[in-house]
N, C-alpha and C positions, 0 to 999 in steps of 0.2 A: 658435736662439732662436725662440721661437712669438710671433707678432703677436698682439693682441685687438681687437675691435671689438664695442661694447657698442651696441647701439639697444634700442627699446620702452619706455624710462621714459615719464613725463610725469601728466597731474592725473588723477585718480579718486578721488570720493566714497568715504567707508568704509563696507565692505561689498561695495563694485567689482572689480573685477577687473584685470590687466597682464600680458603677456607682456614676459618682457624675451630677446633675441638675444644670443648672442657667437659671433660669427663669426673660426674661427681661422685663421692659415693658419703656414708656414714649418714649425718641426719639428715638427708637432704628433704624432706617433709619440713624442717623448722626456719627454712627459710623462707622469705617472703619474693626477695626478688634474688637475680643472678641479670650478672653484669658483664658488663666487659670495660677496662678505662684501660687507658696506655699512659706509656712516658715516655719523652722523646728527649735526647740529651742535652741535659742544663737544663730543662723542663719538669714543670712538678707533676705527679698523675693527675691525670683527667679523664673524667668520666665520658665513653662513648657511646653505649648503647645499653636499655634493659630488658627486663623480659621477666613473666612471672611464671611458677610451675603449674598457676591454672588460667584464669581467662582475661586477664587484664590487656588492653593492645601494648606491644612495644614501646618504647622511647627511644629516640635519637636525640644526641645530639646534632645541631643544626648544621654544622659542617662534613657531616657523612649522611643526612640524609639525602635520600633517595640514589646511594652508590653501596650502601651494609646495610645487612638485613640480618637480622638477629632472632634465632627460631630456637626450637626446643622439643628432643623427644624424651619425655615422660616415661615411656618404658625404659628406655638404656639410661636415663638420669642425665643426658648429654643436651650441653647446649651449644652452639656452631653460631660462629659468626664468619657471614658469606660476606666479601668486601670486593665489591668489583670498580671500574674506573678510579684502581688505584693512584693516589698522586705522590711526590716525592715526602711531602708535609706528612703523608701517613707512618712515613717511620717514626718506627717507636718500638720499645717491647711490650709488648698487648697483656694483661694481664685476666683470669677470668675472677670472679668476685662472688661473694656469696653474702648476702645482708637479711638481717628481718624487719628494716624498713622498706614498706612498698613505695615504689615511686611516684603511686598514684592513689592519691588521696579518697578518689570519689569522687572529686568534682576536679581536677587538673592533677597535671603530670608535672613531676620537676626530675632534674639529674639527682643521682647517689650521691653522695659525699664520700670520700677517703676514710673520714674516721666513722662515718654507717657502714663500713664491712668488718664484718666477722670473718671469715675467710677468704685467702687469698692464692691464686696459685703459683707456678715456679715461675712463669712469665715466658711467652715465647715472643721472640725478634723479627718483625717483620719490616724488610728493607726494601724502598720502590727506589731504582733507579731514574735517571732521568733520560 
């Protein structure tokens, strides 16, 4: 089983900036990908970004690409998703994810699904004003 531990939410104006943390530990070798989705209220989760613990490229979803950027460092088990030209719409509580299906086939990339994670973290609140 791989643990999560989510930090770095909290309030920024739109147009602001957030890193958010997940910090893994336990088997993290057996997973395939590590994720990021959110949930915004009255909203069901949705997947935002992925990222594998070896060389596969990212995924976005299409409405944070090219403003999140989703990276990984391998020695400290830690994956950070950096979110800049924050908008109001990006509230949500972010959550990070841990799955052993990869996103990416070989030949295309799709989003994670809710019920392809194995692990899930405590969920941290990131609020863009407007």
């Amino acid at each position: 089983q791989v643990q999560l531990v989510e930090s770095g939410g909290g309030l920024v104006q739109a147009g602001g900036s957030l890193r958010l943390s997940c910090a893994a530990s336990g088997r993290t070798f057996s997973s395939s990908s590590m994720a990021w989705f959110r949930q915004a209220p009255g909203k069901e989760r949705e997947f935002v970004a992925a990222i594998s613990w070896s060389t596969a490229y990212p995924y976005y979803v299409d409405s944070v690409k090219g403003r999140f950027t989703i990276s990984r460092d391998n020695s400290a088990n830690t994956v950070y998703l950096q979110m800049n030209s924050l908008k109001p719409e990006d509230t949500a509580v972010y959550y990070c994810a841990a799955s052993l299906i990869s996103y990416y086939s070989g030949t295309y990339y799709r989003p994670l699904k809710v019920d392809e994670v194995i692990s899930w973290g405590q969920g941290t609140q990131v609020t863009v004003s407007s």
